[in-house]
N, C-alpha and C positions, 0 to 999 in steps of 0.2 A: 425534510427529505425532498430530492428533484425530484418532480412530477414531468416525465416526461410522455406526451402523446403519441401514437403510434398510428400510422396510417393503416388500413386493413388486409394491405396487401401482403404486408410483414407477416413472415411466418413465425410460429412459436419460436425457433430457434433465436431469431433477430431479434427478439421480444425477451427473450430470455440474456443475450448477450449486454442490449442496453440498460436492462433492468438489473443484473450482478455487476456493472460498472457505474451504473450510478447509487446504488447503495457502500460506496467509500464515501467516507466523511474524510473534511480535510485533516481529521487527527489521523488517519490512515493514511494519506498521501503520503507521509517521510518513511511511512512502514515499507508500502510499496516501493517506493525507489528505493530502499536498502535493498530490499530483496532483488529486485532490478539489477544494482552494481555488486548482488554477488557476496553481500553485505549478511548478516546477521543479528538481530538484536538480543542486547544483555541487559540484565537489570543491574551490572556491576561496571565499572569503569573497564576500557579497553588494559587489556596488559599485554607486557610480555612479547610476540611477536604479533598482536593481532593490534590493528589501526585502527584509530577511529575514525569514519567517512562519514557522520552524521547521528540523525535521531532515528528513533520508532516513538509509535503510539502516541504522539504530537505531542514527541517531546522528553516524555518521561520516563523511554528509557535508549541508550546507547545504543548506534550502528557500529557493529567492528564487521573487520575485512583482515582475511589473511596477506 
């Protein structure tokens, strides 16, 4: 996990922000950006009128998008 240092000036809030954005791993990055464009992840193939715009879970399972 990123070990990042924190100057003292930082209050809890700032300490809290960079600390819940660096606990994503890169297998969460393709989660995040689905969610981002609006996306949803399936553990089934996109159907039907729903697209597929990517992954989740680095990888293993389907971004669909209306």
């Amino acid at each position: 996990m990123l070990q990042l240092s924190l100057s003292s000036d930082l209050t809890n809030e700032h300490e809290f922000s960079l600390n819940f954005f660096s606990a994503y791993s890169q297998g969460d990055a393709d989660t995040v950006a689905c969610r981002q464009n609006h996306g949803s992840c399936s553990f089934i193939a996109c159907s039907g009128s729903l697209v597929d715009i990517g992954t989740c879970r680095g990888g293993k399972l389907k971004c669909c998008k209306w």
